[in-house]
N, C-alpha and C positions, 0 to 999 in steps of 0.2 A: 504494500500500500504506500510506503513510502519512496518508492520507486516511481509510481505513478504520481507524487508530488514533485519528485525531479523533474518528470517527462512532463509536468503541466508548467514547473518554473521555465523548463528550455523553451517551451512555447510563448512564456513571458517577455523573452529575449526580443520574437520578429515584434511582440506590443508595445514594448515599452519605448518604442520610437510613438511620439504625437501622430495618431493614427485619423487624425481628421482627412477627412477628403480635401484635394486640392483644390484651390479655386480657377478658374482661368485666368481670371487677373494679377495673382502672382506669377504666372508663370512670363506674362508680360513685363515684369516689373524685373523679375530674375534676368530676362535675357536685356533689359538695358544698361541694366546694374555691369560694373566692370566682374569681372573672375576674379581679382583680388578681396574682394569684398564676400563673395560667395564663402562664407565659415560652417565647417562641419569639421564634426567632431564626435568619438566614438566611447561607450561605455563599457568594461569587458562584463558581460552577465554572472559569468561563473564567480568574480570578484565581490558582486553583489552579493552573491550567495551566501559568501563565504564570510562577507564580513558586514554587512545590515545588521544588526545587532536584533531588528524585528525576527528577520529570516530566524539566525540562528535561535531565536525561542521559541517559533515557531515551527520551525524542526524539531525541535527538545522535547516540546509538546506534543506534536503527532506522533515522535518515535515514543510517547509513552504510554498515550492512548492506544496505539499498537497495540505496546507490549500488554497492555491492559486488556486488552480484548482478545487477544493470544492466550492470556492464560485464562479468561471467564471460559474461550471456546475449550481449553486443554481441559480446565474440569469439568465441563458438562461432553465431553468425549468420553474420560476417564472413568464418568459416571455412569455413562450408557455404557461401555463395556465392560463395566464389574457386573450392572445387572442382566446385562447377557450371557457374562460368565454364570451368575449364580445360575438363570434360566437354563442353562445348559446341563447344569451338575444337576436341576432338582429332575429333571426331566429323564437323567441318565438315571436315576434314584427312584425312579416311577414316584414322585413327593406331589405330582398333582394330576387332576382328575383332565379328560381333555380339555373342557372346558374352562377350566384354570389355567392350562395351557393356552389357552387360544384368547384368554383373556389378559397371560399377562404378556403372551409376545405382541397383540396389540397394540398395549402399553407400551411395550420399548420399543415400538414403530414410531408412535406418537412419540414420544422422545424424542426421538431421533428427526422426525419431520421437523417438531421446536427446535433442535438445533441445527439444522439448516437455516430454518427461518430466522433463528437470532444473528448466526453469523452473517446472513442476508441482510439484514435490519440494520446489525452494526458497522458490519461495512459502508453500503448507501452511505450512512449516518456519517462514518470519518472522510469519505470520499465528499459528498456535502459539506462538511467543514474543511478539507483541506480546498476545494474548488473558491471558499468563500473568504480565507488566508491567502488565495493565489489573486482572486482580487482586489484584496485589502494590498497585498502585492505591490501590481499592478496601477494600481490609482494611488497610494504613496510617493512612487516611481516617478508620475505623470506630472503628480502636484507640484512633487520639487521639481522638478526641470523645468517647467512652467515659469516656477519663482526664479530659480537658478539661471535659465534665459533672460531673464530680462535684461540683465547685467552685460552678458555675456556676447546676445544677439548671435547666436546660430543660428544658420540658416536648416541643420539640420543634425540631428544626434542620433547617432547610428545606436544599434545596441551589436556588440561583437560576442559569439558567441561560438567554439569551437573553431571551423574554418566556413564558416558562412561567409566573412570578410578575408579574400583571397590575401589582400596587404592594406595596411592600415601605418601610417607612421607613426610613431610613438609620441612624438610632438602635440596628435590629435586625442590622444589618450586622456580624457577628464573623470577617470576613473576614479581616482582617488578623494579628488575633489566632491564626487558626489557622493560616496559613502561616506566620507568623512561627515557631510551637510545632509542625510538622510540619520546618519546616528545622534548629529547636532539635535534634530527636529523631532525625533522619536522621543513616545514618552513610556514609555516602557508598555507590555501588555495591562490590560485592563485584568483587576481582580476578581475574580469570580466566586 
């Protein structure tokens, strides 16, 4: 599951450039404007990750929701096969009548349906919450560069993410700059 939170952050990567639609009238504006003037500049994703001080607790927190949900599933598994076990041994024991039999292997069917269904329930549930951290994300991202453009006046801010950006100078690299002012601006997770 939290594999599927990486693969939803890399996706983060082609968003977190300002995804508005272009107008026509910049584009007119861009081609009168001199190429010296034209400023872009690139964010590396994986550096986000690693160092948003959000991200990292909100990693912390899904890896222990996880684990939390790993072990509810481990014991209602562990549970249904002691009482299968026992089912088996009273059975080999001639210890019930058929209809005992047929009543309680019902029973550890229905178990076992509920624990599908829970694991069903609780995944949705983290996968839901990690979707809803990937856009708390996402729109953190947006808001500072927003604020952080103003200043700066790029024309455009890449997000760099494995080899999607064939070559990129390092000059254009404002990586730093914005984790830095995303950890500045963070106020830590809300109490629950």
């Amino acid at each position: 599951m939290i594999k599927s939170m990486a693969v939803v952050a890399s996706v983060l990567a082609f968003v977190s450039c300002n995804n508005q639609p272009a107008k026509n009238d910049t584009t007119a504006k861009a081609d009168s404007q001199p190429k010296s003037e034209f400023k872009i500049a690139y964010v590396e994703v994986d550096s986000i990750m690693s160092q948003y001080t959000y991200w990292k607790e909100v990693t912390k927190l899904m890896q222990q929701k996880e684990q939390n949900i790993q072990k509810t599933l481990a014991g209602k598994q562990q549970s249904l096969q002691q009482a299968a076990a026992n089912f088996q041994q009273g059975i080999q024991s001639n210890k019930y009548t058929q209809q005992q039999a047929q009543q309680i292997q019902a029973n550890i069917q229905k178990q076992a349906q509920d624990a599908d269904a829970l694991q069903q329930r609780l995944g949705a549930e983290l996968q839901t919450e990690i979707a809803n951290y990937n856009k708390a994300l996402s729109d953190s991202i947006h808001h500072y560069l927003n604020a952080y453009n103003k200043d700066k006046k790029y024309a455009m801010i890449l997000a760099k993410q494995g080899d999607n950006v064939l070559y990129a100078d390092k000059a254009y690299d404002i990586t730093n700059e914005v984790v830095k002012g995303l950890n500045k601006a963070y106020k830590g997770m809300p109490k629950k």
